[in-house]
Backbone as CSV, one residue per row, in Angstrom:
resi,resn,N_x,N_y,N_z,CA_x,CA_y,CA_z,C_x,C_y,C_z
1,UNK,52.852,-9.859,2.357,52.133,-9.038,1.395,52.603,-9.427,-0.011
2,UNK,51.779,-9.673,-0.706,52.066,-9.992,-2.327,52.118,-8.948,-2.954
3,UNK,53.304,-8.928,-4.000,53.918,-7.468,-4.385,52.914,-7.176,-5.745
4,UNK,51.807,-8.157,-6.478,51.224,-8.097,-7.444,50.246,-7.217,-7.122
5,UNK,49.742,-7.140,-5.641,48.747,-6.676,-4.906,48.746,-5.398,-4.624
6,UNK,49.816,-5.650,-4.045,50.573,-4.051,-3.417,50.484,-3.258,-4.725
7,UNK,51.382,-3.759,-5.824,51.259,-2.775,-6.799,49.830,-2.399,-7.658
8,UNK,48.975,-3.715,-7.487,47.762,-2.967,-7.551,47.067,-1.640,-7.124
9,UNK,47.510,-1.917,-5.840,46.751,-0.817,-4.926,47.361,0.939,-5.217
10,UNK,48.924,0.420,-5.127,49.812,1.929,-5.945,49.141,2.383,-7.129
11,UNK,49.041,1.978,-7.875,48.196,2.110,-9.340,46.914,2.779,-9.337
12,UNK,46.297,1.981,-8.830,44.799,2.222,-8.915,44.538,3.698,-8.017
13,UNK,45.577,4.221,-6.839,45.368,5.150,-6.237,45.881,6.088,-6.607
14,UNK,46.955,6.178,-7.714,48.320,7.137,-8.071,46.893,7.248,-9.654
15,UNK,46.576,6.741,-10.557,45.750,6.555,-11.334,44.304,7.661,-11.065
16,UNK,44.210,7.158,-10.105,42.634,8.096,-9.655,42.748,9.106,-9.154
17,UNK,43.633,9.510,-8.246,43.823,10.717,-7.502,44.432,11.839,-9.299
18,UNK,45.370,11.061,-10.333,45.221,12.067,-11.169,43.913,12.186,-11.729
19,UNK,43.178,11.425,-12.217,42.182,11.747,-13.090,41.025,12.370,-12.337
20,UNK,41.498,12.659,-10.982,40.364,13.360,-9.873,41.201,14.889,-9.968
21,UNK,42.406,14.752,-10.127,43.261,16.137,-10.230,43.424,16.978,-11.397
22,UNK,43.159,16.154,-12.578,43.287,16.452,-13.728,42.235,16.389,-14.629
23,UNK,41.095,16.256,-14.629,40.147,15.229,-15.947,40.286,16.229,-16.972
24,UNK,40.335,17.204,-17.196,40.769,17.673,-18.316,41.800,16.918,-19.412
25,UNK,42.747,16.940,-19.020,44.252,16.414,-19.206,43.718,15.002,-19.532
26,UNK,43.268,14.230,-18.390,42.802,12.888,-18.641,41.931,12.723,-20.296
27,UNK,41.210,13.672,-20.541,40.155,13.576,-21.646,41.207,13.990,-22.892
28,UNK,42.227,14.625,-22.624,42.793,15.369,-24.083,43.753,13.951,-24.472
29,UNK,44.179,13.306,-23.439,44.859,12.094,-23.553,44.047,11.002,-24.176
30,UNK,42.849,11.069,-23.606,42.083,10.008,-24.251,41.775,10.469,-25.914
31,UNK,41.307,11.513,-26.261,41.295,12.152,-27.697,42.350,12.326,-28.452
32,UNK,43.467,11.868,-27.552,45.147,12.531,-28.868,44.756,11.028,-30.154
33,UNK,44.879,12.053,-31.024,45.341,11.704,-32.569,43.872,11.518,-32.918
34,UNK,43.024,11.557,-32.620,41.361,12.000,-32.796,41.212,13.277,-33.535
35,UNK,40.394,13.311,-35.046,40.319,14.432,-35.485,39.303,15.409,-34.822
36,UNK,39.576,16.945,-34.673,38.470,17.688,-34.147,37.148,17.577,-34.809
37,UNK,36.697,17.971,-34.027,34.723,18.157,-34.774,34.591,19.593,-35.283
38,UNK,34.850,20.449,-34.564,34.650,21.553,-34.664,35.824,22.724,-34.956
39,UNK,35.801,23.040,-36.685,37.166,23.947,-36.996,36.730,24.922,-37.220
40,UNK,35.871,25.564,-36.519,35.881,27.214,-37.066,36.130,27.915,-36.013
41,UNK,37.017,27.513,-34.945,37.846,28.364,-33.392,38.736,28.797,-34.332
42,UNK,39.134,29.879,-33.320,40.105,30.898,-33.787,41.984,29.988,-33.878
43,UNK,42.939,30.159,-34.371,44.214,29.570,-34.462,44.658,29.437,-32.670
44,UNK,44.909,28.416,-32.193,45.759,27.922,-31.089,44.531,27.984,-29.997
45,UNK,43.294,27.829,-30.150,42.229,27.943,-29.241,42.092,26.206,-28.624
46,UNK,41.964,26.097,-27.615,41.463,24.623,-27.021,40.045,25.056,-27.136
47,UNK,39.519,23.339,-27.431,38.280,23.564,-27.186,37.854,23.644,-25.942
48,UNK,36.805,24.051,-25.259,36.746,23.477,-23.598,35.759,22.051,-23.667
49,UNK,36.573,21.403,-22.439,35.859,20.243,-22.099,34.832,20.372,-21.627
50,UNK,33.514,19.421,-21.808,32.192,19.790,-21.325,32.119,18.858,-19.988
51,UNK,31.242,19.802,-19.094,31.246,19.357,-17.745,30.967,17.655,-17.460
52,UNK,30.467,17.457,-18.422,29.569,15.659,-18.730,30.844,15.014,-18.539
53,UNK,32.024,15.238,-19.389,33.253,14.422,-19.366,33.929,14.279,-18.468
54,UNK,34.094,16.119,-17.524,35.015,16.264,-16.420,34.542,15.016,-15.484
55,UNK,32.764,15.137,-15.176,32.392,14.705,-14.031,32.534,13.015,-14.305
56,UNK,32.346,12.823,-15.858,32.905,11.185,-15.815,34.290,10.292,-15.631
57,UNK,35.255,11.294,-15.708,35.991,11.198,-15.630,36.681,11.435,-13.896
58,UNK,35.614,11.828,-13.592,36.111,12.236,-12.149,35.567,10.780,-11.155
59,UNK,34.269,10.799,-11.856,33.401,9.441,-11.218,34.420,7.595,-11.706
60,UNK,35.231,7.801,-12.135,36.257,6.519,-12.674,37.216,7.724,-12.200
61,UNK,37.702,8.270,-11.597,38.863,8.316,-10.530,38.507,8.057,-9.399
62,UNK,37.402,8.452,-8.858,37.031,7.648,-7.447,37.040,6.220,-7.769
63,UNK,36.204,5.815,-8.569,36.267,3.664,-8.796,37.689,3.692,-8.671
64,UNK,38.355,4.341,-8.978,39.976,3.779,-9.140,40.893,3.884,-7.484
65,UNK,40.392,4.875,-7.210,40.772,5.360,-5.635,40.235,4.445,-4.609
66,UNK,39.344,4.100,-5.161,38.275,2.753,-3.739,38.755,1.418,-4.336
67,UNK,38.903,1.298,-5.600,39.843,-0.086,-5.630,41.206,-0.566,-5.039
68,UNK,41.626,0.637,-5.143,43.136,0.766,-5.151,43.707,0.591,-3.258
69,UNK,42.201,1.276,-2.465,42.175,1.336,-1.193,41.581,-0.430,-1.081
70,UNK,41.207,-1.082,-1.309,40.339,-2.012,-1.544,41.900,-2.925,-1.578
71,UNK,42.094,-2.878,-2.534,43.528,-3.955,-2.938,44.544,-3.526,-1.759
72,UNK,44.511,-2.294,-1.285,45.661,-2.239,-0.172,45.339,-3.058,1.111
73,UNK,44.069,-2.648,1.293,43.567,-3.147,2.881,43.508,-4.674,2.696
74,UNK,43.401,-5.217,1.212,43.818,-6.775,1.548,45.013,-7.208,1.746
75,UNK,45.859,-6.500,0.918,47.517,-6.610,1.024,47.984,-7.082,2.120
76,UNK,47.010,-5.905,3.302,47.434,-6.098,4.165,47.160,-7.105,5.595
């Protein structure tokens, strides 16, 4: 087994299973140091994430989860 491979497959599955666990989190990460759009929320309010992002973000954690299964089953 080639360890370039293997660690592909760790990645791509440890990678997707968060952004399938998290996409929230995933999206605030992708926006840090991004100025807001919208300042008239009240002091310490998150904005909420809109469902469009969760579910894209969810749809590139599966690609990442079937690659990652993909790179293992050759590994092996």
């Amino acid at each position: 087994m080639e360890l370039r491979t293997a660690l592909a497959a760790v990645l791509g599955v440890g990678l997707g299973l968060f952004a399938l666990a998290y996409p929230e989190a995933v999206v605030q990460i992708h926006a840090a140091g991004r100025r807001p759009t919208g300042r008239g929320g009240e002091y310490g309010e998150d904005s909420p994430t809109s469902d469009r992002w969760r579910r894209a973000v969810r749809v590139v954690g599966v690609a990442l989860v079937a690659a990652g299964l993909y790179f293992g089953a050759t590994a092996l």
